[in-house]
N, C-alpha and C positions, 0 to 999 in steps of 0.2 A: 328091661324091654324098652323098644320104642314104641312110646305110645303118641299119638296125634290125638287130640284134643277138639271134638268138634259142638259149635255152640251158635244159637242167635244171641247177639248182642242189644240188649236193647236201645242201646246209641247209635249205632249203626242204621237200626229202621227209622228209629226218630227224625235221624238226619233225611231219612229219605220221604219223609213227610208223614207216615201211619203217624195215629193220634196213640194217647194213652191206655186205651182199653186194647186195639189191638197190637199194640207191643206185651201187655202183662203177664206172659209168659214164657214170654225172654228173660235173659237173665241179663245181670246189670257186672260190672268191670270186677268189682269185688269177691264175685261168687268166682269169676275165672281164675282170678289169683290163687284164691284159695284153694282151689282144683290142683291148681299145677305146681303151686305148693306143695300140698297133700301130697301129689304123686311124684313127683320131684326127694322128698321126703324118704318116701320109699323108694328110692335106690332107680328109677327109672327114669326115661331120657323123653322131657316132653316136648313135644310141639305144638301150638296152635295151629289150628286148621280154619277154624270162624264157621259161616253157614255152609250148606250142602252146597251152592256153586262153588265157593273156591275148594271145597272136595276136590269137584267133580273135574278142576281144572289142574289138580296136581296129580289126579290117578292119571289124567291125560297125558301128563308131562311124566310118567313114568313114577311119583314117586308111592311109597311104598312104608307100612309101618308091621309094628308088630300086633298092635292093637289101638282100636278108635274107642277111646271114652267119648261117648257120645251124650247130649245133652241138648242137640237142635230139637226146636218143635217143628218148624215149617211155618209158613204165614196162613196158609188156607187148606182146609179138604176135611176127610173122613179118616180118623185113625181106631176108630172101632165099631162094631154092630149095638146099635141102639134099639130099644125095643117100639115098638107101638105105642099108641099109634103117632107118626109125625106130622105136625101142622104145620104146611102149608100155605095156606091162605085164611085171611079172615073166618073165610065160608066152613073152612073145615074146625077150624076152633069152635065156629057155633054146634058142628055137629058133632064133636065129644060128649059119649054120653055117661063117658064114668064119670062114677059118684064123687063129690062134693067132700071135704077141701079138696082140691089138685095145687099139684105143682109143677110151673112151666119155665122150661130154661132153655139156651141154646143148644143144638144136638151135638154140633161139634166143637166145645168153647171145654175152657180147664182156666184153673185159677177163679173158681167162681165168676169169672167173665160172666155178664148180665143177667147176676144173679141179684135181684134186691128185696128190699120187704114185700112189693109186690109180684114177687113170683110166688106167694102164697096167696091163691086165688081161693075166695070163699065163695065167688057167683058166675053164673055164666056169663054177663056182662061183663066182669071182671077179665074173665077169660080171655074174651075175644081183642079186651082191651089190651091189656098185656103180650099174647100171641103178636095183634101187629105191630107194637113197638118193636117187638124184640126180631120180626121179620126184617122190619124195616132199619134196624139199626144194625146186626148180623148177615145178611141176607144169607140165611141156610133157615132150614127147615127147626122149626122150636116142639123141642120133648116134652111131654104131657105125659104126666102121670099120678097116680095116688099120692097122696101127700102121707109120710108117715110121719107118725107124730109123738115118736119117742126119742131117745139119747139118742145121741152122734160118737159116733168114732170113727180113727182114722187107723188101719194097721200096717206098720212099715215092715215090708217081706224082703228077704234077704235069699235069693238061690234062684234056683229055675227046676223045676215037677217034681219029679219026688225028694227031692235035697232041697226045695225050697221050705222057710222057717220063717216065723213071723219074729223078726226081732223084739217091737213092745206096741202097745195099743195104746193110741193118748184117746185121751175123752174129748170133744169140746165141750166146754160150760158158757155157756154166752151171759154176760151181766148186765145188768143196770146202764143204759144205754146204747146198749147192742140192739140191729134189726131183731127182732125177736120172733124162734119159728126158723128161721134161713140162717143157715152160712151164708151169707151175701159178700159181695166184693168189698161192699164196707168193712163187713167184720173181717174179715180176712185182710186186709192190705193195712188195716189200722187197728190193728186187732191190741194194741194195749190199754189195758186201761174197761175194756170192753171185754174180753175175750180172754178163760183161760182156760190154760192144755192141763190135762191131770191123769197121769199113767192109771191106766187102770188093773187096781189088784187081780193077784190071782184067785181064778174062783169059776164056779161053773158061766156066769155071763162075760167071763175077758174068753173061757176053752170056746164059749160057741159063737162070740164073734169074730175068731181068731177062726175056727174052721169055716165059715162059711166066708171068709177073706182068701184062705187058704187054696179052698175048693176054686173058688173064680181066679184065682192067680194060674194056677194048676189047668182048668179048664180054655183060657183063653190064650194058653202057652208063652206070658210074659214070662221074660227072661232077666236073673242077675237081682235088679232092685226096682223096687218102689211101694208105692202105698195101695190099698183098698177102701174105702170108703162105704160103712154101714151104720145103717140108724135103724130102732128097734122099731116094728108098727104100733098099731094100737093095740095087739094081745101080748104086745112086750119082745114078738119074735125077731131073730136077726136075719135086715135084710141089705144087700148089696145094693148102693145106689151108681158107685160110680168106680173105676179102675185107673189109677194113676202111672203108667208102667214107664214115665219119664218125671219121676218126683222130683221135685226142686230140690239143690242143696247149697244153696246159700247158707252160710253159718250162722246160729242164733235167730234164725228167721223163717226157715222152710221147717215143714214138719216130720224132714226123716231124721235131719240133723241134730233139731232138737228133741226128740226119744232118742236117740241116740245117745244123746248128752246125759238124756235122765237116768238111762241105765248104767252111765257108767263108762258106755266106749266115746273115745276120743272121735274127732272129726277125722284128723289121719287113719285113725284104726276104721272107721266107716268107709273110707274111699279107700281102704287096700281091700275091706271085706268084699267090697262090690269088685273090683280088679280081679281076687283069689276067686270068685264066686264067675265070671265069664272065664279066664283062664281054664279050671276044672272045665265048663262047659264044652271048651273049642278042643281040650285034650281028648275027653270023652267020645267027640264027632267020628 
């Protein structure tokens, strides 16, 4: 097939002057290689595309593929529904009245983008404190919510609604110098040494964080690949914090690649599953 390859670079914005935080969910020269490698590999004819304008300047110009492995995030907006309540301003941090710990993050950020130890807020000064940073440093609306206070997982889903499958569930385990309490950008972007991924066994707690990953994949009609993101509350129950339906896959680095790797599939065997898994889809249509 011809496939066209489309992606933000994070060199590309850099050059255009965005700082560090808001390029970190771009992807960097290496992960594209590796892409067009992978599919290249597989017997297919790639092309690079780059961001959605130069897309939107070659469907102009006529040209034409068989399929867009896609991987752009966009530099700004809303790419899913967030729950209650969003803050706003100062005024309205003060006026959250749920209960103590909370935790407050960007509504529309990924990559743990302004995520730090103080996003686990223990007081309502805190609160308020934290909300305006992260207004003032994002300018989008910051998500408030209960803070759960059990294990973390990540699960990478392979398909789209009822052929979707959860390929493997990593754990996070934060260590001995990790934010402690958060995934924070810290631990995520320097996460060695600090931070480790641990498949988790099969057993009744990987079948019911796997189905309520499942369920939100399924319900929100992500398509092909990515991750879910659930951490257990305080009665130990599994809940959905956050939907990754553009998972990084940088090799030895993002976390779909690596479960991937623990299970046993190759990184080329990952990027044709994800190609056979939209294929199926567009045949189906």
């Amino acid at each position: 097939m011809r496939v066209g390859l489309t992606y933000d670079l994070k060199d590309d914005y850099l050059a255009l002057g965005l700082g560090e935080h808001e390029v970190a969910e771009f992807d960097c020269e290496e992960t594209i290689a590796a892409l067009e490698g992978a599919l290249t590999a597989l017997g297919h004819e790639v092309e690079r595309v780059g961001h959605v304008r130069a897309l939107a300047a070659r469907l102009v110009a006529g040209w034409r593929c068989d399929l867009v492995f896609n991987i752009a995030e966009g530099v700004t907006g809303f790419g899913r529904e967030s729950q209650v309540p969003l803050v706003t301003t100062a005024a309205e941090a003060a006026a959250v009245t749920l209960p103590l710990p909370l935790f407050a993050k960007p509504v529309a950020e990924g990559s743990s983008k302004g995520i730090t130890a103080k996003s686990l807020v223990r007081s309502r000064a805190a609160l308020v404190e934290v909300c305006g940073e992260l207004l003032e440093r994002y300018r989008q609306p910051v998500l408030v919510e209960e803070f759960l206070s059990g294990r973390e997982f990540t699960v990478g889903i392979l398909g789209t609604d009822g052929s979707a499958r959860a390929l493997a569930t990593l754990e996070v385990l934060l260590l001995g110098g990790a934010d402690q309490g958060v995934y924070s950008y810290r631990n995520k972007t320097q996460w060695q040494g600090i931070v480790d991924y641990r498949l988790l066994e099969a057993g009744s707690l990987r079948a019911e964080v796997e189905n309520v990953a499942l369920a939100t994949w399924r319900c929100l009609g992500c398509r092909d690949a990515g991750r879910v993101d659930v951490r257990l509350d305080g009665n130990g129950r599994a809940q959905m914090i956050e939907v990754n339906p553009l998972a990084g896959l940088m090799p030895g680095y993002s976390d779909l690649p690596i479960m991937a790797e623990l299970t046993g599939m190759s990184y080329g065997a990952l990027i044709g599953e994800i190609v056979r898994c939209a294929v199926a889809r567009l045949d189906a249509a």
